[in-house]
DSSP file (Angstrom, degrees, kcal/mol; ACC not computed):
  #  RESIDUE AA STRUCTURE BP1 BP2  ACC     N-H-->O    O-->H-N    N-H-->O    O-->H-N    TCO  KAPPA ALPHA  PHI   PSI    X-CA   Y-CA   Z-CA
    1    1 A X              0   0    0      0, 0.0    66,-2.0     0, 0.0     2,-0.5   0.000 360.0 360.0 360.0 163.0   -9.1   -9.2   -1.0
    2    2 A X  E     -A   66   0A   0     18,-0.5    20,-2.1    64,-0.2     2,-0.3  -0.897 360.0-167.3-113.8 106.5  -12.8   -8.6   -1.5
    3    3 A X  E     -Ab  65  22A   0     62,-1.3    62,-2.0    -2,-0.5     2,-0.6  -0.768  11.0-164.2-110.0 130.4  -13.8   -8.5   -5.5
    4    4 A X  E     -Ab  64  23A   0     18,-2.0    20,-1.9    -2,-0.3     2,-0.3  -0.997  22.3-138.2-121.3 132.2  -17.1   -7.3   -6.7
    5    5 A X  E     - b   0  24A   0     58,-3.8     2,-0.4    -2,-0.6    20,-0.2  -0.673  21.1-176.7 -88.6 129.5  -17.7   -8.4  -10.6
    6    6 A X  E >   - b   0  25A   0     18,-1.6    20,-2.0    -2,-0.3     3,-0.5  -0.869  21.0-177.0-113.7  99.4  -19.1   -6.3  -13.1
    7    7 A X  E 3   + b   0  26A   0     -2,-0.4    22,-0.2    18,-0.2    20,-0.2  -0.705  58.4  38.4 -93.9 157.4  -19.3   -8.6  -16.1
    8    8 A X  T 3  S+     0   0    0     20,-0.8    19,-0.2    18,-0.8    -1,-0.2   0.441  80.8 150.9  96.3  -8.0  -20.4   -7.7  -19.5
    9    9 A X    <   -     0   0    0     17,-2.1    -1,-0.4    -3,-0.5     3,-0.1  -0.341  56.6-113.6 -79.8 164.9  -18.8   -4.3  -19.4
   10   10 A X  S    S+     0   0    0      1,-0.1     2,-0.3     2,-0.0    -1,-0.1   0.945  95.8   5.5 -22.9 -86.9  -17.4   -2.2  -22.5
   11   11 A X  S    S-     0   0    0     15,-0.1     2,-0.3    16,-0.0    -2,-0.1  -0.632  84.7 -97.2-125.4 132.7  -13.8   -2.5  -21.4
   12   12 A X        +     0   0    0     -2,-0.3     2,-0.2    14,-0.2    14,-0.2  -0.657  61.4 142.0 -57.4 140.0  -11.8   -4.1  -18.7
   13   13 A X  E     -C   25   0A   0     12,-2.1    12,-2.4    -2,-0.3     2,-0.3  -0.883  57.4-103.9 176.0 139.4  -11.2   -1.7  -15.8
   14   14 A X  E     -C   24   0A   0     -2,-0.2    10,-0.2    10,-0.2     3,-0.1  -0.607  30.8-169.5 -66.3 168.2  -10.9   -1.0  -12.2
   15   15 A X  E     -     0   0A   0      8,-1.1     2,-0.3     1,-0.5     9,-0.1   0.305  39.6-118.7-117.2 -25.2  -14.3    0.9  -11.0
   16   16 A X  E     -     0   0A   0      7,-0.1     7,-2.0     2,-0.0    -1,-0.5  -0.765  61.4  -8.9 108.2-170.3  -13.0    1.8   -7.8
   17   17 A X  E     -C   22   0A   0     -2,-0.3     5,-0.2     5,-0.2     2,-0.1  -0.615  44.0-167.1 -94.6 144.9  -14.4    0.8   -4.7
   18   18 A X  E >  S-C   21   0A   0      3,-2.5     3,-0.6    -2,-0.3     2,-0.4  -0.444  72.2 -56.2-135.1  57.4  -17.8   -1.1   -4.2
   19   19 A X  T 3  S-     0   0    0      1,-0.2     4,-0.1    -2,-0.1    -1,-0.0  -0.859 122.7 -24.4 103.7-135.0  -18.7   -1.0   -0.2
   20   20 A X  T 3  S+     0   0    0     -2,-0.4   -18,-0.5    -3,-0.1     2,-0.4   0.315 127.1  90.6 -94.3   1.4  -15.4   -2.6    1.2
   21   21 A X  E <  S- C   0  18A   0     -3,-0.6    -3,-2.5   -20,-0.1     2,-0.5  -0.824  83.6-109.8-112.7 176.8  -14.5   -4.6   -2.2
   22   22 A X  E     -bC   3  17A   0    -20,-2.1   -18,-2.0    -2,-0.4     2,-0.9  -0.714  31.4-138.8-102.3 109.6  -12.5   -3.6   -5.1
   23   23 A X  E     -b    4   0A   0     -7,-2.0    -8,-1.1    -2,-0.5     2,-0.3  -0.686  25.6-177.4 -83.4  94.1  -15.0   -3.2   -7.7
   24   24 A X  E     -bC   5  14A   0    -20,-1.9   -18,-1.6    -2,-0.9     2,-0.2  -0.680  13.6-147.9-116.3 126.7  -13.3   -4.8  -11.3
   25   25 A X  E     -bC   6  13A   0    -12,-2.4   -12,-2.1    -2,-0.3     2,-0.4  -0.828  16.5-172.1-101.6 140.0  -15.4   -4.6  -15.0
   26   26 A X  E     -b    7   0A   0    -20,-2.0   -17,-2.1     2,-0.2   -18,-0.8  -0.994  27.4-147.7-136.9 136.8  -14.9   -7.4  -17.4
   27   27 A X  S    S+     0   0    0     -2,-0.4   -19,-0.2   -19,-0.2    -1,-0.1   0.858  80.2  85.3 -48.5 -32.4  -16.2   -7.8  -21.0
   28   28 A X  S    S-     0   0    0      1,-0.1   -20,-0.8     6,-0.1   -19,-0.3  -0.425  88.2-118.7 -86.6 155.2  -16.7  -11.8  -20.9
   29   29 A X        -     0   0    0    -22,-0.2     2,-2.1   -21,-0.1     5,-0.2  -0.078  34.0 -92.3 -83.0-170.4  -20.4  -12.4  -19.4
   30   30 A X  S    S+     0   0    0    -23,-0.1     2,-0.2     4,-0.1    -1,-0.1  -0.752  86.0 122.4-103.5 108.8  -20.7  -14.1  -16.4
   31   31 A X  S    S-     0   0    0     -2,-2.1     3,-0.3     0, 0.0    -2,-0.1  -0.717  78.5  -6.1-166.2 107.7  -21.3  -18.1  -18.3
   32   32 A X  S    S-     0   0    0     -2,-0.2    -2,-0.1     1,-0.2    -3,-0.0   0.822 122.8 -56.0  65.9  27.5  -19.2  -20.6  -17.6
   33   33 A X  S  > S+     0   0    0     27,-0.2     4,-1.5     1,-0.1    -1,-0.2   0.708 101.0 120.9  77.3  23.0  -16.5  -19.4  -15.5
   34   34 A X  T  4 S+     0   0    0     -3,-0.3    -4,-0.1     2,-0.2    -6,-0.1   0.504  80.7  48.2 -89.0 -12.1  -15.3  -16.2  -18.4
   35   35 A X  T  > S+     0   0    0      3,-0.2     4,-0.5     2,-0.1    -1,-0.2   0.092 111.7  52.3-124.3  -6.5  -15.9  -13.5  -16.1
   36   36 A X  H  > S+     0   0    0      2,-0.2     4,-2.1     3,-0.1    -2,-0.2   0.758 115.6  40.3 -90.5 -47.6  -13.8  -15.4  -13.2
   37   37 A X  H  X S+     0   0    0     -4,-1.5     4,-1.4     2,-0.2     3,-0.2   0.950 111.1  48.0 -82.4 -41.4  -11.2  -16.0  -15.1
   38   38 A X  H >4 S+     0   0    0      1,-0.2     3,-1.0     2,-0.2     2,-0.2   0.614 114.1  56.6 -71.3 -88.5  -10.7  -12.7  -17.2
   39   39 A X  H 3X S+     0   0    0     -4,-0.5     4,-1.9     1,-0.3    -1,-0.2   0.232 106.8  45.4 -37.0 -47.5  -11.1  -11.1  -13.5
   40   40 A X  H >X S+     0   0    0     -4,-2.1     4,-2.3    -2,-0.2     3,-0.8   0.986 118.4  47.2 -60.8 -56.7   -8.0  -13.4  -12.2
   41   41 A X  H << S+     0   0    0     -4,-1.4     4,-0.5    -3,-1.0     3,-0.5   0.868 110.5  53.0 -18.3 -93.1   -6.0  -12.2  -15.8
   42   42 A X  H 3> S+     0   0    0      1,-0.2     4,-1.0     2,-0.2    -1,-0.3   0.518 112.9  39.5 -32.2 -39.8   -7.0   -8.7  -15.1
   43   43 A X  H XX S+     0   0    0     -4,-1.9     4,-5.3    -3,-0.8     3,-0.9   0.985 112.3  59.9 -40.4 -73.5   -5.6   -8.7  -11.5
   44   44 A X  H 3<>S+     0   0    0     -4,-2.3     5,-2.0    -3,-0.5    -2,-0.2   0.739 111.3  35.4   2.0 -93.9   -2.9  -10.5  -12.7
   45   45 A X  H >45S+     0   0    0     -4,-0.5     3,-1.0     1,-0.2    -1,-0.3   0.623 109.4  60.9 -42.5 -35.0   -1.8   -7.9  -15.2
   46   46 A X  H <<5S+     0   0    0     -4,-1.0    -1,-0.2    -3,-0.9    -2,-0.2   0.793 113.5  40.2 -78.4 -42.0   -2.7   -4.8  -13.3
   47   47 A X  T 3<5S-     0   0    0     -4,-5.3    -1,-0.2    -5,-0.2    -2,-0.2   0.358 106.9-115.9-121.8  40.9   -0.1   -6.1  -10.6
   48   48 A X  T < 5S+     0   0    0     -3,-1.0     2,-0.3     1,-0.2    -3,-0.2   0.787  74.1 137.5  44.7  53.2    2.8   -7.4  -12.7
   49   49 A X      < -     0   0    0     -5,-2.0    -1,-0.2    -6,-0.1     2,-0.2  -0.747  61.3-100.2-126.6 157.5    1.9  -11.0  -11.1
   50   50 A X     >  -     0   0    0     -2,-0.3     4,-1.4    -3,-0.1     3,-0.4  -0.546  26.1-130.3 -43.6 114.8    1.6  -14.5  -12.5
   51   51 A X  T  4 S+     0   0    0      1,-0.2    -7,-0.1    -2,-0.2    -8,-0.1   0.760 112.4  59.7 -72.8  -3.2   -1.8  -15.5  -13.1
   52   52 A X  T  4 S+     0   0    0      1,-0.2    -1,-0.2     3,-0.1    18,-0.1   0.805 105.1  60.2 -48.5 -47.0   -1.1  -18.8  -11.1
   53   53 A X  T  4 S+     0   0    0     -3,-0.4     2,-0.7     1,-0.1    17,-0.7   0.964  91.7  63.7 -57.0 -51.5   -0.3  -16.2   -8.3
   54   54 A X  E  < S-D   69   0A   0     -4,-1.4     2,-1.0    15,-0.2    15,-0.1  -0.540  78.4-165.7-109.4 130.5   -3.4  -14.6   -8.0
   55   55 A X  E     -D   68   0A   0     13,-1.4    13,-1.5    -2,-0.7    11,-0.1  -0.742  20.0-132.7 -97.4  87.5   -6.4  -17.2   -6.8
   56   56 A X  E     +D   67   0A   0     -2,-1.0    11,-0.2    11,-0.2     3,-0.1  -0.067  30.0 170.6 -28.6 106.4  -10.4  -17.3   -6.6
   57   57 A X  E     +     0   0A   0      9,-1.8     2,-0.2     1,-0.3    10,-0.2   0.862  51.8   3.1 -78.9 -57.3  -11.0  -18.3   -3.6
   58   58 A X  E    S+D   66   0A   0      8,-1.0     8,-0.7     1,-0.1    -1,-0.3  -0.975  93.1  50.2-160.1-158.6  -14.4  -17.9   -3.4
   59   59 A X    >   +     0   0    0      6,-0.2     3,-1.1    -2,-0.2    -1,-0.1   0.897  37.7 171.4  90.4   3.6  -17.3  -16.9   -5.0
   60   60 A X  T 3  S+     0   0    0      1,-0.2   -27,-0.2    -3,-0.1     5,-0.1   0.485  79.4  22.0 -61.5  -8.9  -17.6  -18.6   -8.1
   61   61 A X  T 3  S+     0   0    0      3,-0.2     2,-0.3   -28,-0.0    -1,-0.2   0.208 107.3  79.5-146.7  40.3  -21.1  -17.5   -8.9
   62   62 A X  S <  S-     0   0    0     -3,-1.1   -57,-0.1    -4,-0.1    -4,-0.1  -0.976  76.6-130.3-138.2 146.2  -21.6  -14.9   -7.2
   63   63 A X  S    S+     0   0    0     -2,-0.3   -58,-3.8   -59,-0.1     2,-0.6   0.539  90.5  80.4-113.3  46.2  -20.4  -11.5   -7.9
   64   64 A X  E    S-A    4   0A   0    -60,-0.2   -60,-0.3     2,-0.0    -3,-0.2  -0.990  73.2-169.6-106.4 111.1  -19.0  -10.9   -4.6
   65   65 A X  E     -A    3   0A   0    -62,-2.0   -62,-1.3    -2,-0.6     2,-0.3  -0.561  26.3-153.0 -59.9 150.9  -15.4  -12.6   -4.7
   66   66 A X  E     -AD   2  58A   0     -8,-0.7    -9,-1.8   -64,-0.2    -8,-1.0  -0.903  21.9-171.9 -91.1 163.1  -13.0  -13.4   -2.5
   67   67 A X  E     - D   0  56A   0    -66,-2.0     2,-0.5    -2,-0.3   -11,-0.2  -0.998  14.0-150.7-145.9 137.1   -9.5  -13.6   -4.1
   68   68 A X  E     - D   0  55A   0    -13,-1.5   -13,-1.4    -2,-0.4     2,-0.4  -0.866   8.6-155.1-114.2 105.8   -6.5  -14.8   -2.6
   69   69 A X  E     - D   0  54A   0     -2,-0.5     2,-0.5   -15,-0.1   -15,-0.2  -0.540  11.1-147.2 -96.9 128.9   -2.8  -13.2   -3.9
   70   70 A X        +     0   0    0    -17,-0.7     2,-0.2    -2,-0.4    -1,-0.0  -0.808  54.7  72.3-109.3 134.4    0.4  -15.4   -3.3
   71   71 A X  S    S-     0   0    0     -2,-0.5     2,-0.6   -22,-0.0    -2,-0.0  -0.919  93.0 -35.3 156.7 174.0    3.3  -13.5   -2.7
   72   72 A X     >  -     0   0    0     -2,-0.2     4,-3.1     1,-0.1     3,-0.4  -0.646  57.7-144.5 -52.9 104.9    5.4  -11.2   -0.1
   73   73 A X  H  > S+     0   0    0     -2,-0.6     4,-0.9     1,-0.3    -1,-0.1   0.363  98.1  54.6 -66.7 -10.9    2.4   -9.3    1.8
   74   74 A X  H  > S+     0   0    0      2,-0.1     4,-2.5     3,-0.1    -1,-0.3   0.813 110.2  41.6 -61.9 -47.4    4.1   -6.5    2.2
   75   75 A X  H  > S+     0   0    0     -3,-0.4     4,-1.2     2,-0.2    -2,-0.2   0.908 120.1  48.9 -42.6 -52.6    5.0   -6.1   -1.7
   76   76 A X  H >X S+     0   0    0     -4,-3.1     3,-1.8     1,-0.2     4,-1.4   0.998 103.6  56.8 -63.2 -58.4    1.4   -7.1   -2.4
   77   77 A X  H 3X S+     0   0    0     -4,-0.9     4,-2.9     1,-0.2    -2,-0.2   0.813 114.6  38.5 -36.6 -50.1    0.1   -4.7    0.0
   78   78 A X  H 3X S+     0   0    0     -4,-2.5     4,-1.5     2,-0.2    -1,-0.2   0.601 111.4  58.5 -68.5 -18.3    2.0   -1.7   -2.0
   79   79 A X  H <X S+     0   0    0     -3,-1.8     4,-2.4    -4,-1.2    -2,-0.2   0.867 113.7  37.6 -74.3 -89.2    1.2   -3.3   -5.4
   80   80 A X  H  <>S+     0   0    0     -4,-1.4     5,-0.6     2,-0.2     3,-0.5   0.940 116.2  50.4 -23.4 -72.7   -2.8   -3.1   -4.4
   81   81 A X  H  X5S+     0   0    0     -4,-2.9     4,-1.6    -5,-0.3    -2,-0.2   0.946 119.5  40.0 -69.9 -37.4   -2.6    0.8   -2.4
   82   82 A X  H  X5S+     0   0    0     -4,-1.5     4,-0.6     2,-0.1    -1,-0.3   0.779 114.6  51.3 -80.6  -5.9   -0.5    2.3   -5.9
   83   83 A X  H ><5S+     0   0    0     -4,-2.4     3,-2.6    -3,-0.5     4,-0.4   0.843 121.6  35.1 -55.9-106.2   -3.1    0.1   -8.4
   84   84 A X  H >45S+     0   0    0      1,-0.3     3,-0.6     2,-0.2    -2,-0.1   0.661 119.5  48.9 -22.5 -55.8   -6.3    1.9   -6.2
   85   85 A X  H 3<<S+     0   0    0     -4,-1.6    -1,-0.3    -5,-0.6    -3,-0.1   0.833 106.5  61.1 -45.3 -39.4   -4.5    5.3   -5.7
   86   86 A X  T <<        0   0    0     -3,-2.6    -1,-0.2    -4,-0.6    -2,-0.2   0.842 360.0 360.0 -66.4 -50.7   -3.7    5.1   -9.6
   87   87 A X    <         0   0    0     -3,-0.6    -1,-0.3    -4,-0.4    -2,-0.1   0.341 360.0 360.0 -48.4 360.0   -7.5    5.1  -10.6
């Protein structure tokens, strides 16, 4: 899936959609990989996954991601469309 980073935010939070990626706010700045990782966390949690499961792919310094989720693609798929719907 296609991540756009807002780092630096208030709060952790979905945002909603950002062109075709899923637009995710993180408190940690973007310095040293702080805003990569609480983004993988924050997935993580949001979709009762492992954070080993859920990967940076690419996109380490940029804050258009891709991220790659390991698991059943159907499961994932339903996990994702009630997380978006939720917001």
């Amino acid at each position: 899936m296609k991540v756009h980073a807002q780092p630096g935010a208030k709060r952790p939070q979905l945002r909603g959609m950002h062109g075709d990626a899923i637009k995710i706010a993180v408190k940690e700045a973007a310095q040293d990989g702080k805003a990569n990782a609480a983004i993988v966390r924050f997935i993580a949690k949001e979709l009762n996954m492992s954070a080993a499961d859920v990967e940076l792919s690419s996109g380490m310094t940029s804050r258009r991601k891709r991220v790659f989720l390991h698991g059943d693609a159907v499961e994932l798929t339903q996990k994702l469309e009630l997380w978006l719907n939720a917001e």
